[in-house]
DOMINU-932353 format. One record per residue: residue in one letter; x negated, y negated, z negated of N, C-alpha, C in turn. Coordinates in steps of 0.2 Angstrom, whole numbers, plus 5000, padded with zeros to 4 digits. Each point is the difference from the previous one (the first is absolute). Example, Ala and Ser with C-alpha at 12.3 -4.5 7.8 and 13.67 -1.06 7.14 Angstrom:
! residues 2
+------+------+------+------+------+------+------+------+------+------+
| code |  n_u |  n_v |  n_w | ca_u | ca_v | ca_w |  c_u |  c_v |  c_w |
+------+------+------+------+------+------+------+------+------+------+
|    a | 4934 | 5028 | 4961 | 5004 | 4994 | 5000 | 4996 | 4994 | 5000 |
|    s | 5002 | 4995 | 5004 | 4996 | 4994 | 4999 | 5004 | 4995 | 4997 |
+------+------+------+------+------+------+------+------+------+------+
! end
This chain:
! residues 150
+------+------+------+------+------+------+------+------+------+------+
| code |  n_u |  n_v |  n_w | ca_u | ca_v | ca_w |  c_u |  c_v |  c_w |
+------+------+------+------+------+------+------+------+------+------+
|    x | 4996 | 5006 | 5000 | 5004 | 4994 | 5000 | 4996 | 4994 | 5000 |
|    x | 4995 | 5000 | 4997 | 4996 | 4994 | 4999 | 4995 | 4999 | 5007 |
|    x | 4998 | 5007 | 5003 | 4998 | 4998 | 5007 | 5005 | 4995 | 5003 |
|    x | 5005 | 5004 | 5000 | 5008 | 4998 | 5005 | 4999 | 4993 | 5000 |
|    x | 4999 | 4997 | 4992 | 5003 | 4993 | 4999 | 4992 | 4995 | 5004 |
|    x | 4993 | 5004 | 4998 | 4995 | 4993 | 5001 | 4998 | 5003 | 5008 |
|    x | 5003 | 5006 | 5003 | 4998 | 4998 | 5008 | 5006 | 5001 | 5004 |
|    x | 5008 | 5000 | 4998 | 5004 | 4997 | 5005 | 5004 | 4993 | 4998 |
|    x | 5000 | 5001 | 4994 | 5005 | 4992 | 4996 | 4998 | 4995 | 5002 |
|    x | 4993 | 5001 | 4995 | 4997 | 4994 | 4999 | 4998 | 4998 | 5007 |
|    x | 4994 | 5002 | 5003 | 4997 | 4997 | 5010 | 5008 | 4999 | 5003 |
|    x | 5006 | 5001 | 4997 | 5008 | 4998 | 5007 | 5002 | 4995 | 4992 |
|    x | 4998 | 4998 | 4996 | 5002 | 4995 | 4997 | 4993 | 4996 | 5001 |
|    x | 4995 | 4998 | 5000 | 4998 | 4994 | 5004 | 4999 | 4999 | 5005 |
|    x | 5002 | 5005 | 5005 | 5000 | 5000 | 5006 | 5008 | 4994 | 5004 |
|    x | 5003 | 5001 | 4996 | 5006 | 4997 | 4999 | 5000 | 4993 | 4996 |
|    x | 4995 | 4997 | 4997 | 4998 | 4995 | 4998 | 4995 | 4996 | 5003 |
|    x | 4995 | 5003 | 5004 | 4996 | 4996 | 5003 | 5003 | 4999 | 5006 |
|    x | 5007 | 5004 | 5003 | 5002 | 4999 | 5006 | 5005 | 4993 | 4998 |
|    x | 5004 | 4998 | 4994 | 5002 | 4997 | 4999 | 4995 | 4994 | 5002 |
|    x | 4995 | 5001 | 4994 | 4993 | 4993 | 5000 | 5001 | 4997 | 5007 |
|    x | 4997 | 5004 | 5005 | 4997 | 4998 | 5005 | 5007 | 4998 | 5005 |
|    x | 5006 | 5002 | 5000 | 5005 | 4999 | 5003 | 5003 | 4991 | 4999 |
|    x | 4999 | 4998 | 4992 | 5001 | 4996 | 4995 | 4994 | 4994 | 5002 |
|    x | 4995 | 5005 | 4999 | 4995 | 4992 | 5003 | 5000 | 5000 | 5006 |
|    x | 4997 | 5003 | 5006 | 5001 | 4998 | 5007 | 5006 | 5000 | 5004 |
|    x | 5006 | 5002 | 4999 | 5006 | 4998 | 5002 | 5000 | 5008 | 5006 |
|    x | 5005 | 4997 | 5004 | 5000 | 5005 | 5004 | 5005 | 5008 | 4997 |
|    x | 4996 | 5006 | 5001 | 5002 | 5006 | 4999 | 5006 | 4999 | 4991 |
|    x | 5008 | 5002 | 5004 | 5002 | 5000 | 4993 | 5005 | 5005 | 4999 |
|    x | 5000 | 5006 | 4996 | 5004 | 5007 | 5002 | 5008 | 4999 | 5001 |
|    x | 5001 | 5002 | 5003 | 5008 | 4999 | 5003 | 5003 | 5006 | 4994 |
|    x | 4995 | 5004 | 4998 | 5004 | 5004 | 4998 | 4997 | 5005 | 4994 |
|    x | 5003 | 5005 | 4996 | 4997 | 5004 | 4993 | 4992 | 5001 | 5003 |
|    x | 4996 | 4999 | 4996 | 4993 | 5005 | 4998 | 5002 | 5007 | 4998 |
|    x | 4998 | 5004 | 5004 | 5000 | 5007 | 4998 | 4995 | 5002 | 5000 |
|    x | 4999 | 5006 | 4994 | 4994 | 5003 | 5001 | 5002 | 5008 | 4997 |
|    x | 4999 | 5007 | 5004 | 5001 | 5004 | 5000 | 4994 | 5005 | 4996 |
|    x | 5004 | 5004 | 4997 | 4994 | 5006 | 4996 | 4998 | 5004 | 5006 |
|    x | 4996 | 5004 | 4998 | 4999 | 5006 | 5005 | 5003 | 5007 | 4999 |
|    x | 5003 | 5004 | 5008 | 5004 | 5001 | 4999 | 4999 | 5009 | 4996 |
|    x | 5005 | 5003 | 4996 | 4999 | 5006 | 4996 | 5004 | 5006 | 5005 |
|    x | 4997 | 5005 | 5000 | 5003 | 5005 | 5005 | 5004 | 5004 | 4997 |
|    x | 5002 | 5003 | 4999 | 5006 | 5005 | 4997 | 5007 | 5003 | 5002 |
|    x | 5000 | 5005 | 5000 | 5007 | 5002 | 5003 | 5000 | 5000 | 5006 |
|    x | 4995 | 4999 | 5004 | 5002 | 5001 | 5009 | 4999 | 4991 | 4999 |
|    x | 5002 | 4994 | 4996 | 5001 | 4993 | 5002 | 4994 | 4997 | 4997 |
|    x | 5001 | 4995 | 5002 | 4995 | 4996 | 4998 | 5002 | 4991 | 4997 |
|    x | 5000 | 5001 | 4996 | 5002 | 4993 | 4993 | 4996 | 4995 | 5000 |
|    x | 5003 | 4995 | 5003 | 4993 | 4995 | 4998 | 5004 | 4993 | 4994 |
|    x | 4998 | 4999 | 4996 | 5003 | 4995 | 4993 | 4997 | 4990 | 5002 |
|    x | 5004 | 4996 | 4999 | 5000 | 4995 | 5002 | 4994 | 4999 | 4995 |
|    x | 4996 | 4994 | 4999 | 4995 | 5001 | 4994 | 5000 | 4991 | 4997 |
|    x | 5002 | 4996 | 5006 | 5002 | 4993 | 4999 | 5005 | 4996 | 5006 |
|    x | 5004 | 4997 | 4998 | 5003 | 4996 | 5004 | 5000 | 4993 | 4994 |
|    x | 5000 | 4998 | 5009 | 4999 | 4989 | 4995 | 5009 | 4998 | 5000 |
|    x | 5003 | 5005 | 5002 | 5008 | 4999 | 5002 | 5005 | 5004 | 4999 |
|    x | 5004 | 5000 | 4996 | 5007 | 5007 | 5003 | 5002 | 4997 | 5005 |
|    x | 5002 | 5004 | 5005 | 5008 | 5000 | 5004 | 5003 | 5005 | 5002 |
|    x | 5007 | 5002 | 5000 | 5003 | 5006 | 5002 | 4997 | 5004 | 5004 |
|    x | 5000 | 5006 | 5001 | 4996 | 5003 | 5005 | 5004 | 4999 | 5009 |
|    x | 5005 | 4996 | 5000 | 5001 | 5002 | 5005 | 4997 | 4993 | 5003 |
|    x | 4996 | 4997 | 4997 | 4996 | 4995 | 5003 | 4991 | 5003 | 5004 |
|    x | 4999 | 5006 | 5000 | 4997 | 5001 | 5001 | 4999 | 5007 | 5006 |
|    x | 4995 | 5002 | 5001 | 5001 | 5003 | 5007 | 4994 | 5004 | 4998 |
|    x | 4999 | 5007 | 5005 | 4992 | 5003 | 4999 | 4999 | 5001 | 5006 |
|    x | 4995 | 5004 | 5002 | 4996 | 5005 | 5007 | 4997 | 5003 | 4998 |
|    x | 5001 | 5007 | 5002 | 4995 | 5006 | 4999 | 4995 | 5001 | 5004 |
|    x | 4993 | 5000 | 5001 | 4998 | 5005 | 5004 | 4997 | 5005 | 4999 |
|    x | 5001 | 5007 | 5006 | 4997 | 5007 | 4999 | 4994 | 5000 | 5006 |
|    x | 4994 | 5003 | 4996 | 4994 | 5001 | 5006 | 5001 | 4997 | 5003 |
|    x | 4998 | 4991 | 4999 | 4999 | 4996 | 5003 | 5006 | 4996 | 5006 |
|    x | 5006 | 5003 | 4998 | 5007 | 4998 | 5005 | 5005 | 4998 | 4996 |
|    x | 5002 | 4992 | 5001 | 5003 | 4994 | 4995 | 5008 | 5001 | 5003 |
|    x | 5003 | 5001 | 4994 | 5007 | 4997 | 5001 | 5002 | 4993 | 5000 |
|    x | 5007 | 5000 | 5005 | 5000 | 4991 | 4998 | 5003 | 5001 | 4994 |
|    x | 5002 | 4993 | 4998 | 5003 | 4998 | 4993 | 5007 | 5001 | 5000 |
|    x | 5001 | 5006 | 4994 | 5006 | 5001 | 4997 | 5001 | 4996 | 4994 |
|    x | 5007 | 4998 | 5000 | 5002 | 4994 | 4995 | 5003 | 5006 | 4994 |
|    x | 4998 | 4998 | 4994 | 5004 | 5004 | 4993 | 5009 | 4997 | 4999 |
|    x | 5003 | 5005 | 5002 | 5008 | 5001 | 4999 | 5000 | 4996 | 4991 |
|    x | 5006 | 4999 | 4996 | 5000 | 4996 | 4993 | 4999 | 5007 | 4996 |
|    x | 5001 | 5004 | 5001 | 4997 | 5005 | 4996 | 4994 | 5005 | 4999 |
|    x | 4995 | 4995 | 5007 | 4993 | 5004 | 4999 | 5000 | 5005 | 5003 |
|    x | 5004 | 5003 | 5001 | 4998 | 5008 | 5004 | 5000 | 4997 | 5010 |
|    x | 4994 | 5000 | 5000 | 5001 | 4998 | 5008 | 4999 | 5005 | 5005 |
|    x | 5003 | 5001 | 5007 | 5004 | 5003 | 5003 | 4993 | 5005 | 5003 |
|    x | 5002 | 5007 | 5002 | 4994 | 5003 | 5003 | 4996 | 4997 | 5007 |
|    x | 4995 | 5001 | 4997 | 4993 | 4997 | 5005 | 4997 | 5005 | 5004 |
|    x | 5002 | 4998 | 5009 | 4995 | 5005 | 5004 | 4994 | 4997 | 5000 |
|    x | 4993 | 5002 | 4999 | 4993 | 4999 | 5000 | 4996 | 5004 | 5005 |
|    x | 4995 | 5002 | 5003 | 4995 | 5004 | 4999 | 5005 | 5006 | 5001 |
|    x | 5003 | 5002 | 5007 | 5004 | 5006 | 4995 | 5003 | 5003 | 4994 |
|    x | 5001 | 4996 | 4995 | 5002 | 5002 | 4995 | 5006 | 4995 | 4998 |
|    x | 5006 | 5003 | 4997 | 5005 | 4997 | 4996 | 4997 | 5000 | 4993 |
|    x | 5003 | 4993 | 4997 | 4998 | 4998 | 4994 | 5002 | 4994 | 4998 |
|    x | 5004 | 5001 | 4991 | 5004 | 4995 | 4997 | 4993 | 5000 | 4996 |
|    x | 5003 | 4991 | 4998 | 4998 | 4998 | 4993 | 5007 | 4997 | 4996 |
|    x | 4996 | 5001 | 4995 | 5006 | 4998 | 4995 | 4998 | 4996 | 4993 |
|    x | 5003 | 4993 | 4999 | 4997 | 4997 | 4996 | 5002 | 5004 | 4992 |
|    x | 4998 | 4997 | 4994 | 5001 | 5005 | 4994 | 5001 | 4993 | 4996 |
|    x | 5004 | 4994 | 4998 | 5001 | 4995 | 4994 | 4999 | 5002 | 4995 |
|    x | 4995 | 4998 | 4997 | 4998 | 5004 | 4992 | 5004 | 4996 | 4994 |
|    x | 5002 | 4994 | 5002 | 5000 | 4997 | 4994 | 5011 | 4999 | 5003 |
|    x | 5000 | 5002 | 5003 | 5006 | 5000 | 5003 | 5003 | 4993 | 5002 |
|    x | 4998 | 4994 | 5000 | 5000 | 4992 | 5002 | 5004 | 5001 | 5006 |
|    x | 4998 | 5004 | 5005 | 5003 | 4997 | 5008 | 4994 | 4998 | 5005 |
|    x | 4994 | 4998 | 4996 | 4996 | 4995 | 5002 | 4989 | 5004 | 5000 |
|    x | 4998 | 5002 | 5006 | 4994 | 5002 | 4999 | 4995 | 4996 | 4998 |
|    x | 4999 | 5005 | 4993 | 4996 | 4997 | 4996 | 4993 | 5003 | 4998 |
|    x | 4997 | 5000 | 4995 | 4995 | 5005 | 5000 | 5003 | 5007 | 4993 |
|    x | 4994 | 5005 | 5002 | 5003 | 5006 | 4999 | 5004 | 5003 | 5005 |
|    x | 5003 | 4998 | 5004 | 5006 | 5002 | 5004 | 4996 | 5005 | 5005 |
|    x | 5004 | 5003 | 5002 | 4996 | 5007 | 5005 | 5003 | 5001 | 5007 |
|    x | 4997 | 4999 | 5007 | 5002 | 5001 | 5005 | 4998 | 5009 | 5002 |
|    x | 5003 | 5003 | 5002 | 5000 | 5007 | 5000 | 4998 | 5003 | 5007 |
|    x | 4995 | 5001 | 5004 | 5002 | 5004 | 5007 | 4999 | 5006 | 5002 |
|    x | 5006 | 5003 | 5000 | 5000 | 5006 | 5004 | 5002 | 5004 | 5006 |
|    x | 5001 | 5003 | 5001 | 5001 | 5005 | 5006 | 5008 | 5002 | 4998 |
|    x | 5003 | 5000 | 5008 | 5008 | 4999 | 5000 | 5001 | 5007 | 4999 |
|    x | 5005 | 5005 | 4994 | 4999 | 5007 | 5001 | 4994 | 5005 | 4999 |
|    x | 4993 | 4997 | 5000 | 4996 | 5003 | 4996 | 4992 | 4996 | 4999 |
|    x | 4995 | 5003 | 4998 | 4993 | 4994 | 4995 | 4998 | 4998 | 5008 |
|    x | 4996 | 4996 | 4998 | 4998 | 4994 | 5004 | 4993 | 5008 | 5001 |
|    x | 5001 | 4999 | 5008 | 4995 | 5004 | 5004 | 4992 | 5001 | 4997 |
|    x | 4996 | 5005 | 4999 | 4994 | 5001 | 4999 | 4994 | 4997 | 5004 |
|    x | 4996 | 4997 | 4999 | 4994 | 4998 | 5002 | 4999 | 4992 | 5005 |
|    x | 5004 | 4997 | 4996 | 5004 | 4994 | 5005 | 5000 | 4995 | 4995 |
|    x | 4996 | 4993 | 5005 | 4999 | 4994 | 4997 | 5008 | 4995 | 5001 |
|    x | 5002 | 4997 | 4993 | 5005 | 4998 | 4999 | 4997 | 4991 | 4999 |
|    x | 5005 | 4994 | 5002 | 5000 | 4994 | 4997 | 5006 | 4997 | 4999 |
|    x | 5003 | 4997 | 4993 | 5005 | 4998 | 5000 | 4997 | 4988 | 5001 |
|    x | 5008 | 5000 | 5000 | 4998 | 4996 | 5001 | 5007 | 4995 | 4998 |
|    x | 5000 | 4994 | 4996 | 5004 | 4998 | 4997 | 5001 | 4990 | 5001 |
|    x | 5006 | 5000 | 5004 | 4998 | 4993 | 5002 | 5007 | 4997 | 4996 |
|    x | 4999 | 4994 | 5002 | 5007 | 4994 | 4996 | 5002 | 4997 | 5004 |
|    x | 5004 | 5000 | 5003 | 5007 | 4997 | 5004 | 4993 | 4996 | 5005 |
|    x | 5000 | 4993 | 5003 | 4996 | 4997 | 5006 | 4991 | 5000 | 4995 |
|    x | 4998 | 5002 | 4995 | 4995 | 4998 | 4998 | 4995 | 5002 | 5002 |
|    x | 4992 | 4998 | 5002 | 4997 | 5003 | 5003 | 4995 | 5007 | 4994 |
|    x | 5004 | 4997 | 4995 | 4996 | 5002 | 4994 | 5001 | 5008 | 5001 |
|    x | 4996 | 5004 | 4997 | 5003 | 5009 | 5002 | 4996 | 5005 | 4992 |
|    x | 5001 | 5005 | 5000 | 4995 | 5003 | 4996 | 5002 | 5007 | 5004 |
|    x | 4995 | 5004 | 4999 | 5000 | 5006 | 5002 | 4996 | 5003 | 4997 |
|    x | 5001 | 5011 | 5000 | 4994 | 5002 | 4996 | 5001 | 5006 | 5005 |
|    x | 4993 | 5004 | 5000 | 4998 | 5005 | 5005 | 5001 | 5006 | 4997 |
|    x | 4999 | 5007 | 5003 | 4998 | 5005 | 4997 | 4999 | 5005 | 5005 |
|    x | 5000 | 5008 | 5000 | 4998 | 5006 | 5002 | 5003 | 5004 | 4996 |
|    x | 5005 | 5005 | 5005 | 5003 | 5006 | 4994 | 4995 | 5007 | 5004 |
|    x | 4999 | 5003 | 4992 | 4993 | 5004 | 5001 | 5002 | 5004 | 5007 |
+------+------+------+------+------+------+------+------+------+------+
! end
């Protein structure tokens, strides 16, 4: 846990600060949208979990949108329904849901919260490079995390 906190928290919490500074004193870039920073993801079950780890913002999740890609082939952008579970995604030959998990039950993606991605009907394929990918309504702002199922 204490790794967790001084090499994901704390580097996306001044990361998030010096971007302010410098946003603040030279003018220019200013985020239209949440700061997201994602954990890295946990394989289990056939799916794969990745946990919000900070947001500078709540907002419903239906303000928000992802992109998966498999062995290096990007879906476009599917928009999250008001109950998170969004609709199955053809990629790379494979069907595949994601499904958000509100921890604190708010309505609203926050940290802690869990985005889920699996395989439609059965575990996400063996030996295959996965990226999720989590954007906000027109922002350029994005966070994403990679992985590999063995």
């Amino acid at each position: 846990m204490l790794l967790l906190v001084a090499f994901v928290v704390i580097p996306a919490i001044l990361g998030v600060i010096v971007l302010m500074f410098f946003t603040s004193f030279f003018g220019g870039f200013v985020p239209t949208g949440p700061i997201v920073v994602l954990d890295n993801a946990v394989l289990g079950n056939g799916n794969a979990s990745i946990e919000v780890r900070l947001v500078s913002q709540e907002h419903p999740i239906d303000r928000y949108g992802f992109r998966l890609e498999v062995n290096g082939t990007e879906s476009g952008t599917t928009a999250f329904p008001p109950g998170g579970q969004g609709p199955p995604v053809s990629v790379g030959g494979y069907s595949l849901s994601v499904r958000w998990r509100d921890e604190d039950l708010d309505g609203q993606v926050g940290v802690w919260d869990t985005f889920t991605v699996s395989g439609v009907g059965a575990p996400l394929p063996p030996s295959t490079s996965f990226r999720f990918t989590l954007s906000f309504g027109g922002s350029v702002l994005e966070a994403s995390e990679s992985w590999s199922t063995p």
